[in-house]
VEXPA-216484 format. One record per residue: y, x, z negated of N, C-alpha, C, O in turn. Coordinates in steps of 0.05 Angstrom, whole numbers. Atoms other than C-alpha are relative to their C-alpha. Example, Ala and Ser with C-alpha at 12.3 -4.5 7.8 and 13.67 -1.06 7.14 Angstrom:
{n.y=-24, n.x=18, n.z=0, ca.y=-90, ca.x=246, ca.z=-156, c.y=24, c.x=18, c.z=0, o.y=24, o.x=39, o.z=-13}
{n.y=-24, n.x=-16, n.z=1, ca.y=-21, ca.x=273, ca.z=-143, c.y=22, c.x=-15, c.z=-14, o.y=44, o.x=-5, o.z=-18}
END
This chain:
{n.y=-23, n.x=17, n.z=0, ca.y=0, ca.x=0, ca.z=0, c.y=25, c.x=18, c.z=0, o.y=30, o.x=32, o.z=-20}
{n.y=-28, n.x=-20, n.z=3, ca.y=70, ca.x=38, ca.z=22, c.y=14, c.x=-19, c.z=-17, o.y=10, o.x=-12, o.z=-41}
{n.y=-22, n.x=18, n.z=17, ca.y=119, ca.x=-20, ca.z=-11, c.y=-12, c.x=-6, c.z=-17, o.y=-37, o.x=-7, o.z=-17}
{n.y=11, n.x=20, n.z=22, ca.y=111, ca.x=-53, ca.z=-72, c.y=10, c.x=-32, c.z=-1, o.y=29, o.x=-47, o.z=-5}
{n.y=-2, n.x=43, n.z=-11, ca.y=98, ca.x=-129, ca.z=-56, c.y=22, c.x=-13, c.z=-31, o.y=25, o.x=-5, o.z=-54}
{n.y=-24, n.x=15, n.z=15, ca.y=152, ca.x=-175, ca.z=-90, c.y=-15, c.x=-16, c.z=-23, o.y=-6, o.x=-15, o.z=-46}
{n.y=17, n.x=16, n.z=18, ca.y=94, ca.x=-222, ca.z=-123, c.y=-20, c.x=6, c.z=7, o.y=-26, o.x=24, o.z=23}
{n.y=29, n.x=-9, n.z=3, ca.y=25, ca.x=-225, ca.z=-136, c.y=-11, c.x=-20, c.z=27, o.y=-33, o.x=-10, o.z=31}
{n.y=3, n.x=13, n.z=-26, ca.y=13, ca.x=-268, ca.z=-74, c.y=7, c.x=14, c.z=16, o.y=-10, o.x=11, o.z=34}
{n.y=-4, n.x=-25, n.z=-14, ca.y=43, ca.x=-210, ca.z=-35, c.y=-28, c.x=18, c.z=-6, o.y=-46, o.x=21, o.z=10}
{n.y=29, n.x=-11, n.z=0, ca.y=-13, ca.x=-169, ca.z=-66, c.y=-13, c.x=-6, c.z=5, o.y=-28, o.x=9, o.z=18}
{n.y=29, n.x=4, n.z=-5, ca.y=-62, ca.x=-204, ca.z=-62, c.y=-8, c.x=5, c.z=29, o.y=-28, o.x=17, o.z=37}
{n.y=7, n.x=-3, n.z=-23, ca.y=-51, ca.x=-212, ca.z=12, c.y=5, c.x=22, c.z=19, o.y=5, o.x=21, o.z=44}
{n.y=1, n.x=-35, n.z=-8, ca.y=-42, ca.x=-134, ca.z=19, c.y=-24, c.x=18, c.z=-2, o.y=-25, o.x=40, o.z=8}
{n.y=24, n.x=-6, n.z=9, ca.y=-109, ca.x=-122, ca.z=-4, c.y=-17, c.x=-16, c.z=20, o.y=-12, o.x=-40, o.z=26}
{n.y=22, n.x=15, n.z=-17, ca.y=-177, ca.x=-130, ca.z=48, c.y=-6, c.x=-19, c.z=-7, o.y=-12, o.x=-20, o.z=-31}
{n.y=9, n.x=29, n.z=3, ca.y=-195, ca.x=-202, ca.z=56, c.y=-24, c.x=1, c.z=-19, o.y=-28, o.x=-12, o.z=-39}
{n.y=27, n.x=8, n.z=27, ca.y=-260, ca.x=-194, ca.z=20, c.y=3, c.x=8, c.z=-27, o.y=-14, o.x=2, o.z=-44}
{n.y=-11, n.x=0, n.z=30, ca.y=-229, ca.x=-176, ca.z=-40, c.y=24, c.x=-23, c.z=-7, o.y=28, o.x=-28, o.z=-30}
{n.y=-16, n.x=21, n.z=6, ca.y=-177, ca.x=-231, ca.z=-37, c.y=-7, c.x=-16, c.z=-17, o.y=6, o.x=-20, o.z=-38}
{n.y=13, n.x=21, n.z=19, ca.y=-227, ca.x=-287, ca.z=-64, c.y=-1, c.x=7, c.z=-28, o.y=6, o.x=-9, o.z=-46}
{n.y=14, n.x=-12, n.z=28, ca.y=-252, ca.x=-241, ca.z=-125, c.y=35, c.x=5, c.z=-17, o.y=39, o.x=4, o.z=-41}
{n.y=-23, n.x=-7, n.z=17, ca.y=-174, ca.x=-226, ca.z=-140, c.y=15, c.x=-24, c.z=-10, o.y=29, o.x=-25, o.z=-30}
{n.y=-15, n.x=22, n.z=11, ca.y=-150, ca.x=-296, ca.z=-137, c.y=-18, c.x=-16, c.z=-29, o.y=-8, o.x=-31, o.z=-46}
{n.y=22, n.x=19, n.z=26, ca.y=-215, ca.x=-321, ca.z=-190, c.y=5, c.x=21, c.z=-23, o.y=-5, o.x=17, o.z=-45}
{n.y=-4, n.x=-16, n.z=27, ca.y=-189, ca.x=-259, ca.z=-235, c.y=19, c.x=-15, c.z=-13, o.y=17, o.x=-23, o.z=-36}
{n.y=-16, n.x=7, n.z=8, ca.y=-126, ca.x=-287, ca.z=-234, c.y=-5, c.x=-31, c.z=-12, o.y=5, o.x=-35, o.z=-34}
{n.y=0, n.x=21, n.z=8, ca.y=-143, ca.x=-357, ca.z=-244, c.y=-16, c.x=7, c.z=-23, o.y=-17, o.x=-13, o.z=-37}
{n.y=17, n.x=1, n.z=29, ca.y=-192, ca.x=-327, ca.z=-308, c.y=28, c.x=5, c.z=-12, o.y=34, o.x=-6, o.z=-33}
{n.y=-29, n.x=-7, n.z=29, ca.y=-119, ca.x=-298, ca.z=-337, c.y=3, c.x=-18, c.z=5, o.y=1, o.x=-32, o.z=-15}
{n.y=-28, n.x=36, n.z=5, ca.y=-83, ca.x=-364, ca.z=-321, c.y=-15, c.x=-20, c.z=-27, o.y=-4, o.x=-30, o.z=-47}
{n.y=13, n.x=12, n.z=23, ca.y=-139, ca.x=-398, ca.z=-363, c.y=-1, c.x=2, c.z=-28, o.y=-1, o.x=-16, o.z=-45}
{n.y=-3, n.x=-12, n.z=23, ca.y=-137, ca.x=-345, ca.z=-418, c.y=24, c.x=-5, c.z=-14, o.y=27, o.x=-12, o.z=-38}
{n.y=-29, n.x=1, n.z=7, ca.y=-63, ca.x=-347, ca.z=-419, c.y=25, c.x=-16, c.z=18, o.y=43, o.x=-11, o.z=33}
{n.y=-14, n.x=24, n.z=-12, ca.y=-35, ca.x=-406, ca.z=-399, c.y=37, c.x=10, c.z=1, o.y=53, o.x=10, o.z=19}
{n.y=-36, n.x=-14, n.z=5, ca.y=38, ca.x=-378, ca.z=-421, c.y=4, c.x=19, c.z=15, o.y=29, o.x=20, o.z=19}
{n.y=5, n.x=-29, n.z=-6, ca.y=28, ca.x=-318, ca.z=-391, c.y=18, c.x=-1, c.z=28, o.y=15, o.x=-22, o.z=41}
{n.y=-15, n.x=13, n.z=-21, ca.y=81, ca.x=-308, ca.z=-330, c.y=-12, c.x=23, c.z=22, o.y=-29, o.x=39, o.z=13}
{n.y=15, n.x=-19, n.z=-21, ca.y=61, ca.x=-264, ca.z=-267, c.y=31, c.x=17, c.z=3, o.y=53, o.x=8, o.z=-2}
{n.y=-19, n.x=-17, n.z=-9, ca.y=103, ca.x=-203, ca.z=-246, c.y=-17, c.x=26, c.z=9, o.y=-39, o.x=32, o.z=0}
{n.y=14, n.x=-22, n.z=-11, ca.y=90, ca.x=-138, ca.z=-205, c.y=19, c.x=22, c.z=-18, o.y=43, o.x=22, o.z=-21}
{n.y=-12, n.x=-18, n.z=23, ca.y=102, ca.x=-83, ca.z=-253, c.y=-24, c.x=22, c.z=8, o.y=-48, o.x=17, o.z=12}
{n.y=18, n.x=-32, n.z=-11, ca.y=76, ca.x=1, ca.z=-233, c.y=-12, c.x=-15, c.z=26, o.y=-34, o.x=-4, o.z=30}
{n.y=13, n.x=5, n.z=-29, ca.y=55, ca.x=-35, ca.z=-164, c.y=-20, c.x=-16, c.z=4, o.y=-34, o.x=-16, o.z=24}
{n.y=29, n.x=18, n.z=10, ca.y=4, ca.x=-87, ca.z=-193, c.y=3, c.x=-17, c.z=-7, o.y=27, o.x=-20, o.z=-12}
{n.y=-6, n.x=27, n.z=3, ca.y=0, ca.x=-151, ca.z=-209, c.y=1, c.x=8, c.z=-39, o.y=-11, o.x=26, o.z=-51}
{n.y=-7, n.x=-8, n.z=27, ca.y=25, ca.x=-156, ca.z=-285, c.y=4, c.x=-38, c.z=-11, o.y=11, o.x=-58, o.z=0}
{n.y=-3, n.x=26, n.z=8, ca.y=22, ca.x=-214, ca.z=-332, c.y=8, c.x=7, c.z=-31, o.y=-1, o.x=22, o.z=-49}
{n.y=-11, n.x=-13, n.z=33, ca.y=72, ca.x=-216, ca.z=-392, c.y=2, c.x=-30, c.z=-12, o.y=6, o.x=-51, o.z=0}
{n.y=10, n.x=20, n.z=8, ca.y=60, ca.x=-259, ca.z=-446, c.y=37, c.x=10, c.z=-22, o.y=45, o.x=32, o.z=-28}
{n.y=-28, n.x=-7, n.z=16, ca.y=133, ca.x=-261, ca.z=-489, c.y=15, c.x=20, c.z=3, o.y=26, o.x=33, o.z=-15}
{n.y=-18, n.x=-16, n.z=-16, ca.y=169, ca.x=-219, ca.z=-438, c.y=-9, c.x=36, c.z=-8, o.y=5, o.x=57, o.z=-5}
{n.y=-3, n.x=-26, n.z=-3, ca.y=133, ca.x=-161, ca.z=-454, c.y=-48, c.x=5, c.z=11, o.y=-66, o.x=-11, o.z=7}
{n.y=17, n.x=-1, n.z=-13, ca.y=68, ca.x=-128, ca.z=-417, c.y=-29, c.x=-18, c.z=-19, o.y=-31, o.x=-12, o.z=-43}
{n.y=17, n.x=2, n.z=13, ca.y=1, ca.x=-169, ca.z=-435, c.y=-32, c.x=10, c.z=19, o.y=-52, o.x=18, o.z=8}
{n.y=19, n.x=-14, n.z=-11, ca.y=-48, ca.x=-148, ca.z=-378, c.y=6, c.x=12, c.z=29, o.y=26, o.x=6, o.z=41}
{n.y=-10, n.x=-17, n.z=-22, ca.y=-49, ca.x=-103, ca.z=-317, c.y=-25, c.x=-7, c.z=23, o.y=-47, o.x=-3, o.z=13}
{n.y=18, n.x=-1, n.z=-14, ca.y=-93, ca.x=-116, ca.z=-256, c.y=8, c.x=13, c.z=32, o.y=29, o.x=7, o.z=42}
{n.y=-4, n.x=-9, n.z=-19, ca.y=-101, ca.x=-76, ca.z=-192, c.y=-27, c.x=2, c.z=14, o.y=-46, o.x=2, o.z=-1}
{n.y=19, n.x=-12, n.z=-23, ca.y=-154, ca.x=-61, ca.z=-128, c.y=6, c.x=12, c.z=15, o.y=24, o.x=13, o.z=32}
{n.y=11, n.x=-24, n.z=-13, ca.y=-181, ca.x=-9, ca.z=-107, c.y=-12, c.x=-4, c.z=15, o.y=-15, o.x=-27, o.z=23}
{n.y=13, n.x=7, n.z=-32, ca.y=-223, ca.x=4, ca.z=-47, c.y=-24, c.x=-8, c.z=-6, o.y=-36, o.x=-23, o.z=9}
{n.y=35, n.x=10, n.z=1, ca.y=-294, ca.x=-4, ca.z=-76, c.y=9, c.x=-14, c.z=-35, o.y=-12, o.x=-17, o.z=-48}
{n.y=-3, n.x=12, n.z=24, ca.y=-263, ca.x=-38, ca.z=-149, c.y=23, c.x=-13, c.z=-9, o.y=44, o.x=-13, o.z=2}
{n.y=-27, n.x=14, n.z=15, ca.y=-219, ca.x=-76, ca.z=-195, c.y=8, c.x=4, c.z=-27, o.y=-7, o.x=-6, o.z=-44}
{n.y=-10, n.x=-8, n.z=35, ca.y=-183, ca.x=-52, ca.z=-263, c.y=18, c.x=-23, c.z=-5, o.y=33, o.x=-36, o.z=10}
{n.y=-19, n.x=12, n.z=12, ca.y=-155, ca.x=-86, ca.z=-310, c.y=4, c.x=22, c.z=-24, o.y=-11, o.x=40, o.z=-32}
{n.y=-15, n.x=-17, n.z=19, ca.y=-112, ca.x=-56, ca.z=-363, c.y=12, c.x=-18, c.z=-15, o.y=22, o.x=-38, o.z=-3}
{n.y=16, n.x=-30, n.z=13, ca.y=-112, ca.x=-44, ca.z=-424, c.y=-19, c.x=-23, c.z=-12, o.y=-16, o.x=-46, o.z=-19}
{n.y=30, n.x=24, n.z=19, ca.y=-181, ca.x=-73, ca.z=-456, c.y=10, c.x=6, c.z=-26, o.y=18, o.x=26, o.z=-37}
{n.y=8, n.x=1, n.z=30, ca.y=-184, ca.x=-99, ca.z=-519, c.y=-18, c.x=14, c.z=-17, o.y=-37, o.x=27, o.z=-11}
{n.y=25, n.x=-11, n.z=19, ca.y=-213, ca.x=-83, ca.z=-585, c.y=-13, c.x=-20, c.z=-6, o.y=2, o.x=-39, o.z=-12}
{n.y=-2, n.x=14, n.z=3, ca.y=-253, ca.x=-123, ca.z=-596, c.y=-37, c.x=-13, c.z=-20, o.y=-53, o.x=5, o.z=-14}
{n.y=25, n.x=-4, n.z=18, ca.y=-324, ca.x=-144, ca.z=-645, c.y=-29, c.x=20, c.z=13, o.y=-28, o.x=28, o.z=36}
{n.y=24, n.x=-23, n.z=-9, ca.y=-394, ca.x=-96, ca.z=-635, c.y=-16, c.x=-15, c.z=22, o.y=-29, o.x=-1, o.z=37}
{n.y=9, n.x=14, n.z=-21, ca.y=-420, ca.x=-149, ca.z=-588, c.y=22, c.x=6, c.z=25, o.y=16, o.x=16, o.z=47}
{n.y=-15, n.x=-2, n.z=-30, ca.y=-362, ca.x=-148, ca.z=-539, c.y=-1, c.x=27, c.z=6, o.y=-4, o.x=32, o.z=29}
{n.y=-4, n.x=-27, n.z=-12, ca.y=-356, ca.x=-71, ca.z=-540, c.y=-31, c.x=0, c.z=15, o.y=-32, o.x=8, o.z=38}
{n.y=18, n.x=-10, n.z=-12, ca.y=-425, ca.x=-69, ca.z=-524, c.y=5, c.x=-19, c.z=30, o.y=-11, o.x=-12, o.z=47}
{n.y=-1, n.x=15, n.z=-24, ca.y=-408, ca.x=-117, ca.z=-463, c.y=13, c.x=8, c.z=14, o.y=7, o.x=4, o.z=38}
{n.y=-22, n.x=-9, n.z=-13, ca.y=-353, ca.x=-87, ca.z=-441, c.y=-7, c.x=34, c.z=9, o.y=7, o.x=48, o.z=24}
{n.y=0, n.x=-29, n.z=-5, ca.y=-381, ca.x=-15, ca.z=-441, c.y=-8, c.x=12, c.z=29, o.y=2, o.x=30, o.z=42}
{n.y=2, n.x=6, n.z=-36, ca.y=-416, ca.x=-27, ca.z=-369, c.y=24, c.x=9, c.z=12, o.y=26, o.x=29, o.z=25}
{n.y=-26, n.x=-6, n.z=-19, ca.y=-347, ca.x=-28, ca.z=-341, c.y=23, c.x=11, c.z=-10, o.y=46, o.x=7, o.z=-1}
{n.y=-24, n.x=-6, n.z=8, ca.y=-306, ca.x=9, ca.z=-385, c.y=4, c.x=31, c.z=11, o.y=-13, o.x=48, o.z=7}
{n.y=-6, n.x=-24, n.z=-29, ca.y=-276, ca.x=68, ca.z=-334, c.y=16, c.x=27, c.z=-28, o.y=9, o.x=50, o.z=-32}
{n.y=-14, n.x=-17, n.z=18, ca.y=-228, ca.x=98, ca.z=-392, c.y=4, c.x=-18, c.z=-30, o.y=-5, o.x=-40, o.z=-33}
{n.y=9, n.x=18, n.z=24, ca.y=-215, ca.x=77, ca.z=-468, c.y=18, c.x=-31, c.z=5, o.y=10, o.x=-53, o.z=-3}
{n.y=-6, n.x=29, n.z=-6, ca.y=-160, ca.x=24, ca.z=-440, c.y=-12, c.x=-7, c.z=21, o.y=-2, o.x=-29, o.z=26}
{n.y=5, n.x=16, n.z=-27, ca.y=-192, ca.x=7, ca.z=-376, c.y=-20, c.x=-4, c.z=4, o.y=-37, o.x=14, o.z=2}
{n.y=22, n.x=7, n.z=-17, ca.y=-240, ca.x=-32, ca.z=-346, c.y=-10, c.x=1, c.z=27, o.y=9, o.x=-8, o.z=40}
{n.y=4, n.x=1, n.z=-26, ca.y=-269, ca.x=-28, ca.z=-280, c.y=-23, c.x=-14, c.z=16, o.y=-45, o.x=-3, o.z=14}
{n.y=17, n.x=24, n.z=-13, ca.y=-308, ca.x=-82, ca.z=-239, c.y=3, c.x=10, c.z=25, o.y=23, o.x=14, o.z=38}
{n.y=4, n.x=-15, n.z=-25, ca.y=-341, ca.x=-54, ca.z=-182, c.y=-8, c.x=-29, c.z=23, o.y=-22, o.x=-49, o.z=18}
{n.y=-1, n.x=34, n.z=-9, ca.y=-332, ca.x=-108, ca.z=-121, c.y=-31, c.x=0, c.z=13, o.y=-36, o.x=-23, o.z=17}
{n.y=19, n.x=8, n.z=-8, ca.y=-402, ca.x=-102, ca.z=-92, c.y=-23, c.x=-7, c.z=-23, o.y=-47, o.x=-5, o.z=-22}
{n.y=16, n.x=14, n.z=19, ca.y=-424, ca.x=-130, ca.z=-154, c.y=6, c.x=-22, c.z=-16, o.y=28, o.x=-20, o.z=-26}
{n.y=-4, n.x=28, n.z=11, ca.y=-424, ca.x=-195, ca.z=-185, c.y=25, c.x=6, c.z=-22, o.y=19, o.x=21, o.z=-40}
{n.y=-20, n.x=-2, n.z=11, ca.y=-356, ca.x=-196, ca.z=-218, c.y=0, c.x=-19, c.z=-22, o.y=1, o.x=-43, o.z=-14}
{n.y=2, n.x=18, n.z=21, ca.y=-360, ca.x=-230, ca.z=-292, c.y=22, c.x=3, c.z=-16, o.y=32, o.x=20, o.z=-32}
{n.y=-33, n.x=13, n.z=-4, ca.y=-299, ca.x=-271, ca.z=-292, c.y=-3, c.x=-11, c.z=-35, o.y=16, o.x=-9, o.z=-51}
{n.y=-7, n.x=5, n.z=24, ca.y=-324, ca.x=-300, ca.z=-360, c.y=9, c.x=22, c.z=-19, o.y=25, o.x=16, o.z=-37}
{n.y=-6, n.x=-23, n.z=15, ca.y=-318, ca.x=-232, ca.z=-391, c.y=35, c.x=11, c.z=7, o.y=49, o.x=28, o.z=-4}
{n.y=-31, n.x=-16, n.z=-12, ca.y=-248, ca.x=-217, ca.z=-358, c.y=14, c.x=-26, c.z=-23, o.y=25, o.x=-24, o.z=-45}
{n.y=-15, n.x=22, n.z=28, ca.y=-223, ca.x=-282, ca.z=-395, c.y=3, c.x=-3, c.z=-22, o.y=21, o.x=-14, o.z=-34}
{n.y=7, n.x=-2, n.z=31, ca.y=-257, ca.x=-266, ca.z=-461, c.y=26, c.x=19, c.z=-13, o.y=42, o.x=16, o.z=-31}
{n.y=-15, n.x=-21, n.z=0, ca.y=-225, ca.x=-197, ca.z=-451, c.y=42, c.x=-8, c.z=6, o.y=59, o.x=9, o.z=-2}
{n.y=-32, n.x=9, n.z=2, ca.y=-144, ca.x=-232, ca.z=-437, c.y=0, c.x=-19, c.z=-30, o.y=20, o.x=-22, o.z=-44}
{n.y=-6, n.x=18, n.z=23, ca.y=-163, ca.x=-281, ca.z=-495, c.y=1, c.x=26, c.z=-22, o.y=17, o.x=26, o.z=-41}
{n.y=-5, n.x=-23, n.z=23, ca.y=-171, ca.x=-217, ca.z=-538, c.y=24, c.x=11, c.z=-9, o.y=33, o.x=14, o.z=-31}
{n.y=-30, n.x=-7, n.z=5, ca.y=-106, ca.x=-193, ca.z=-519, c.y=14, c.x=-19, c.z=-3, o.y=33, o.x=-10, o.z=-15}
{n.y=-15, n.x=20, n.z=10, ca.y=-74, ca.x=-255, ca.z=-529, c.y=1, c.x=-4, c.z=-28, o.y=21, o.x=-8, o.z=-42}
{n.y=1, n.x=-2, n.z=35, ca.y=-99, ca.x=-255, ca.z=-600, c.y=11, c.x=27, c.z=-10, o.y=30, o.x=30, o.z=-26}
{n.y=-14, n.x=-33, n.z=6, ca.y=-82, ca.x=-184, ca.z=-610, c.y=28, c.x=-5, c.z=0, o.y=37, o.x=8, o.z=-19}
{n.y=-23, n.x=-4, n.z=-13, ca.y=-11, ca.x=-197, ca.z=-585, c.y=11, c.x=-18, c.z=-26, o.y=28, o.x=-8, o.z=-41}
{n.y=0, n.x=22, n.z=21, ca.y=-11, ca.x=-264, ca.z=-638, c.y=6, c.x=16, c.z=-22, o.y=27, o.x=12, o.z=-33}
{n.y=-4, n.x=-8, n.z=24, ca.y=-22, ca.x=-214, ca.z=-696, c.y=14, c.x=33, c.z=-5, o.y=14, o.x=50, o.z=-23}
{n.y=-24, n.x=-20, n.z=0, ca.y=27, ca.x=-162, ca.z=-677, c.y=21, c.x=-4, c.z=-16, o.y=33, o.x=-26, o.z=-15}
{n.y=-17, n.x=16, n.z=10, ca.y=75, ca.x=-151, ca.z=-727, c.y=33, c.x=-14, c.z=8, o.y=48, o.x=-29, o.z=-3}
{n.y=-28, n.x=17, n.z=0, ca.y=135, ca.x=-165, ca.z=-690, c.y=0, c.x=-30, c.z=15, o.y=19, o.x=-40, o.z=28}
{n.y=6, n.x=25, n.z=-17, ca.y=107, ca.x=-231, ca.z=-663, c.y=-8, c.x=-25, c.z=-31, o.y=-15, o.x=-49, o.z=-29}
{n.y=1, n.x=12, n.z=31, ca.y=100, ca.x=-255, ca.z=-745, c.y=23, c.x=-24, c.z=-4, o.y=22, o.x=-47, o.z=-12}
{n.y=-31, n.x=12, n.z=6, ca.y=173, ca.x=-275, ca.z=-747, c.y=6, c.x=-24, c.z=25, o.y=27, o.x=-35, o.z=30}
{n.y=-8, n.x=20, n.z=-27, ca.y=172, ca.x=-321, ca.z=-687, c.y=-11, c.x=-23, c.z=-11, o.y=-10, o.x=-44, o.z=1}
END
């Protein structure tokens, strides 16, 4: 990608068609997770900020898809999440493989709770 697309609808449709479908069902798992949550392209990626400040990061690659930054989150999910975890914030979902959209949702609902018990999100 030389420019950086205006919206996430620009990305999406900058990215090879056969990754289009798998990027729009990510996004519709964050819209689910985080209904509040607003879209913006932020570092060149589709960005979703939940109280005007970053709550998840998603981008594609040529053979995958990250999201940024994973949660912490109980000994069951780490072990779920370890399959695709690329670095300690990132995940990576490789596209010639069944992409599990429930786990990407679990993983924005985490950060949504995470974000809930931040302390400067107390006072609101």
């Amino acid at each position: 990608m030389t420019t950086q697309p205006a919206t996430v609808d620009d990305y999406i449709r900058s990215v090879p068609e056969g990754a289009r479908p798998v990027l729009e069902r990510v996004r519709q798992a964050i819209r689910t997770a985080a209904p509040e949550a607003t879209e913006t392209i932020s570092y060149n990626m589709p960005t979703y900020l939940l109280g005007g400040r970053h709550l998840v990061h998603l981008a594609a690659w040529k053979r995958h898809l990250s999201l940024y930054p994973v949660p912490a989150g109980d000994e069951a999910f780490e072990q779920e999440i370890a399959a695709y975890r690329a670095a300690r914030s990132t995940a990576r979902f490789p596209l010639g493989k069944p992409i599990p959209y429930d786990l990407i949702g679990r993983m924005v609902a985490f950060l949504v709770e995470e974000r809930g018990r931040a302390p400067e999100a107390k006072g609101r």
